[in-house]
C-alpha positions in Angstrom: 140.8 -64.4 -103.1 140.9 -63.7 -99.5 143.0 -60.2 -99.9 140.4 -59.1 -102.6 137.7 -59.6 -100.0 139.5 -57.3 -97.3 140.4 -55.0 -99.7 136.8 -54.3 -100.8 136.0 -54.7 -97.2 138.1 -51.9 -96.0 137.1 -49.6 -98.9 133.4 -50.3 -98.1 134.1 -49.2 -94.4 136.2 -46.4 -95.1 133.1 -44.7 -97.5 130.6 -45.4 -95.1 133.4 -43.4 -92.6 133.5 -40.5 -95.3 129.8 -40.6 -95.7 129.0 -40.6 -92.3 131.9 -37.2 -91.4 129.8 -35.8 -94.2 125.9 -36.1 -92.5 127.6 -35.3 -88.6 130.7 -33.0 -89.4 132.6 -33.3 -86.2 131.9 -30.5 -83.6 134.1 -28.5 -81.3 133.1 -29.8 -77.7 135.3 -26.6 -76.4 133.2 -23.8 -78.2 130.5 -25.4 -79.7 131.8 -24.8 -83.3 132.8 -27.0 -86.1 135.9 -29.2 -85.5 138.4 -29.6 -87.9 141.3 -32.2 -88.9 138.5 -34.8 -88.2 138.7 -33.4 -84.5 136.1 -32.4 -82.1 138.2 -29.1 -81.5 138.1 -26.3 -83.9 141.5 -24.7 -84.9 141.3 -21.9 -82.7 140.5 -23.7 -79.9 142.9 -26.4 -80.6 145.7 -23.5 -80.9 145.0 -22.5 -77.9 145.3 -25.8 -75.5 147.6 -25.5 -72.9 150.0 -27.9 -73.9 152.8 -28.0 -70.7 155.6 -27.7 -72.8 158.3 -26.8 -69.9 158.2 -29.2 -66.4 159.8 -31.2 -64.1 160.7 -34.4 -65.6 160.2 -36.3 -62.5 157.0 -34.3 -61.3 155.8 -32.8 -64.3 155.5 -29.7 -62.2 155.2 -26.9 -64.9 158.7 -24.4 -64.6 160.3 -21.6 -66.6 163.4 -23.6 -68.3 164.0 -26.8 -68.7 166.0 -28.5 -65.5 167.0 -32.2 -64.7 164.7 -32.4 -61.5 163.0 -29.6 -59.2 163.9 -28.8 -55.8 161.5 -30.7 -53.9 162.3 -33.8 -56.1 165.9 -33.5 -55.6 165.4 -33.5 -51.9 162.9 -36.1 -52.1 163.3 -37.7 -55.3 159.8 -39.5 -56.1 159.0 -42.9 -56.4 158.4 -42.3 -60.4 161.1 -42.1 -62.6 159.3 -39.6 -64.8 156.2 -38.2 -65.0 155.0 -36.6 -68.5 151.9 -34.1 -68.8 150.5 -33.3 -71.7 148.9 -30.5 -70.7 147.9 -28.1 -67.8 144.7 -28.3 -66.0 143.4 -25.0 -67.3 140.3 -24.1 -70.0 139.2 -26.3 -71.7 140.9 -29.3 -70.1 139.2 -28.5 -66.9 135.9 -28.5 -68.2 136.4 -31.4 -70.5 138.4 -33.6 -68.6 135.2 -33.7 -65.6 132.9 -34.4 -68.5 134.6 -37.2 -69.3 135.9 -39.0 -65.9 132.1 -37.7 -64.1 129.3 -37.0 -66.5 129.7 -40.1 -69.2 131.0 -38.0 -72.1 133.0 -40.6 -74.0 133.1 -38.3 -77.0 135.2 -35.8 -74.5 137.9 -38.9 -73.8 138.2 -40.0 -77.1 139.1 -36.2 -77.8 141.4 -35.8 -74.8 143.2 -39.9 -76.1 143.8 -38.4 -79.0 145.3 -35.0 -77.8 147.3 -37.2 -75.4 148.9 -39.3 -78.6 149.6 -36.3 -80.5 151.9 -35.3 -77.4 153.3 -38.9 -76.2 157.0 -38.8 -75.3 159.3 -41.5 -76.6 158.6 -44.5 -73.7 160.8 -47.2 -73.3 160.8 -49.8 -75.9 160.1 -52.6 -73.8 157.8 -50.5 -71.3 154.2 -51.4 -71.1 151.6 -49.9 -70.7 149.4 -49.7 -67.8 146.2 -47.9 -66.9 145.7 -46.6 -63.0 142.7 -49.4 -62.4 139.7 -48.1 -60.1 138.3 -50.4 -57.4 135.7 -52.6 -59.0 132.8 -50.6 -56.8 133.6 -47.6 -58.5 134.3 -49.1 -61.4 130.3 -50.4 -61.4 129.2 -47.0 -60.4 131.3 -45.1 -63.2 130.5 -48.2 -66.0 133.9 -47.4 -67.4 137.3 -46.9 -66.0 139.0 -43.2 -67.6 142.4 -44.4 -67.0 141.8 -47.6 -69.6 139.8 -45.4 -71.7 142.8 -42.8 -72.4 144.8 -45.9 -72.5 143.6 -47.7 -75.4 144.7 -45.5 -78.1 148.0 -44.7 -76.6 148.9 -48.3 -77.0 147.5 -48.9 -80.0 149.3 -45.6 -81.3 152.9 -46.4 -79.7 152.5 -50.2 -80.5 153.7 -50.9 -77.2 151.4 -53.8 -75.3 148.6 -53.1 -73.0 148.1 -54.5 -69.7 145.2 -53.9 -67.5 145.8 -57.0 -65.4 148.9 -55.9 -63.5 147.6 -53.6 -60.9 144.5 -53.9 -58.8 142.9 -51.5 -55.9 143.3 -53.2 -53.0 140.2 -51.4 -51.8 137.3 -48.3 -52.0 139.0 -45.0 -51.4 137.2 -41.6 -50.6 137.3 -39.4 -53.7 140.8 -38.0 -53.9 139.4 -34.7 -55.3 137.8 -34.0 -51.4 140.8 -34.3 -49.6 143.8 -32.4 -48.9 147.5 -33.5 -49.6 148.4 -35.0 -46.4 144.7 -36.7 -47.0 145.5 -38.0 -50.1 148.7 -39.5 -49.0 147.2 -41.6 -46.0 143.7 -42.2 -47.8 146.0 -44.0 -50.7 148.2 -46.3 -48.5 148.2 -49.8 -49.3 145.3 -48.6 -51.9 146.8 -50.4 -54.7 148.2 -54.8 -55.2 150.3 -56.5 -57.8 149.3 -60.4 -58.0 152.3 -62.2 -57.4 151.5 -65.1 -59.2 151.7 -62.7 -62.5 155.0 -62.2 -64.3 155.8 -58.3 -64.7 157.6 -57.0 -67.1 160.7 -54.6 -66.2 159.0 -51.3 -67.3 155.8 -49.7 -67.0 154.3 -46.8 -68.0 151.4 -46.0 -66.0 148.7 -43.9 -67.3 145.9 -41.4 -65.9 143.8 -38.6 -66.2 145.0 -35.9 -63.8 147.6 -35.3 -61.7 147.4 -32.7 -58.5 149.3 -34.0 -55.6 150.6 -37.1 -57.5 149.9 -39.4 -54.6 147.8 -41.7 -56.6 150.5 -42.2 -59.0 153.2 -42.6 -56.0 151.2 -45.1 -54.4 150.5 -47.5 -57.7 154.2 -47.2 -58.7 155.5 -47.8 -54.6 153.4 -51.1 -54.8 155.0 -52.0 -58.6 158.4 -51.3 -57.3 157.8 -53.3 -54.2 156.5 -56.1 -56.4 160.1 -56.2 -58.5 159.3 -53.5 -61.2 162.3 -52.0 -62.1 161.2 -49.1 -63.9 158.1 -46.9 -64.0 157.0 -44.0 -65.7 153.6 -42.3 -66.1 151.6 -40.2 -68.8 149.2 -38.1 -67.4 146.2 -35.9 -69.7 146.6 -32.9 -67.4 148.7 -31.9 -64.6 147.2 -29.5 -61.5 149.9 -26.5 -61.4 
């Protein structure tokens, strides 16, 4: 009986889970201490993540009280149509969230995913999502791409599809983290390409790790809009106040 055999399947690969959170209890990578809830976080560190709870909803720019857009957006309302942050760029995000993107520690981005599920706003239901791709030289450098990485569970978590395929780097940029705003801005131009020969859907939600000046965002979402996209959104881990 084919169920039988997935039953006893699944049972066989849930124990070995159980056995194995029994040999290598998960550990806090904030403090060093034990994690709980099956985390890599301990309570008290996980109580104290700066969760942006207030912001801009079209910048994410943290604020006071709740408002429909900032000043600066309603002068020059962004190419987004939202932008949601799960948390600030403050301890520990801004020692975990290098870790991960820089150093190789995967065990640091499935922690931050999973942070960034337990926050997810309600998307659109017919959005997609879609990670903020590197160029394919960095990409080789790096040997993974943080954007997709965070991506993965989000997806799998919201049910909504995943689509890695939609936006390319047009080509190498400098490290955004070197340059200043007006930098950013002009080292991004024409950074990013939609192949036309690809239908799109009619929402996206774009996801990435950090957000400072958001001109990385801007620029993937000016080159969906310019390629028919009617709607676009992003989820960020951490947002630069």
């Amino acid at each position: 009986m084919p169920g039988a055999v997935n039953f006893t399947t699944m049972a066989m690969v849930d124990g070995w889970r159980r056995a194995w959170r029994r040999a290598w209890p998960a550990h806090c990578l904030a403090c060093g201490g034990r994690g709980a809830s099956g985390r890599d976080l301990c309570a008290a560190c996980h109580a104290g993540l700066p969760w942006l709870r207030t912001a801009c909803p079209r910048c994410a720019l943290p604020l006071p009280a709740p408002v429909s857009a900032c000043g600066e957006c309603l002068r020059t309302p962004p190419p987004l149509d939202a932008i949601h942050a799960a948390f600030l760029y403050a301890p520990p995000l801004d020692r975990l969230l290098p870790r991960f993107k820089f150093h190789g520690d995967l065990a640091a981005g499935r922690l931050l995913a999973a942070l960034m599920c337990e926050a997810a706003p309600l998307f659109p239901r017919d959005a997609v999502i879609v990670p903020v791709p590197l160029h394919r030289k960095r990409l080789r450098q790096r040997g993974y791409d943080q954007a997709l990485e965070l991506a993965k569970p989000l997806a799998s978590t919201s049910g909504l599809p995943l689509r890695d395929d939609l936006l390319r780097r047009a080509r190498a940029t400098a490290a955004q983290s070197r340059l200043h705003a007006d930098q950013r801005k002009r080292n991004l131009r024409n950074a990013f390409e939609v192949d036309s020969k690809i239908s799109l859907p009619s929402c996206i939600v774009l996801i990435d790790d950090v957000m400072t000046t958001g001109a990385t965002l801007h620029a993937a979402a000016k080159a969906l809009r310019k390629a028919g996209v009617a709607h676009v959104e992003a989820w960020v881990c951490a947002r630069v106040p």
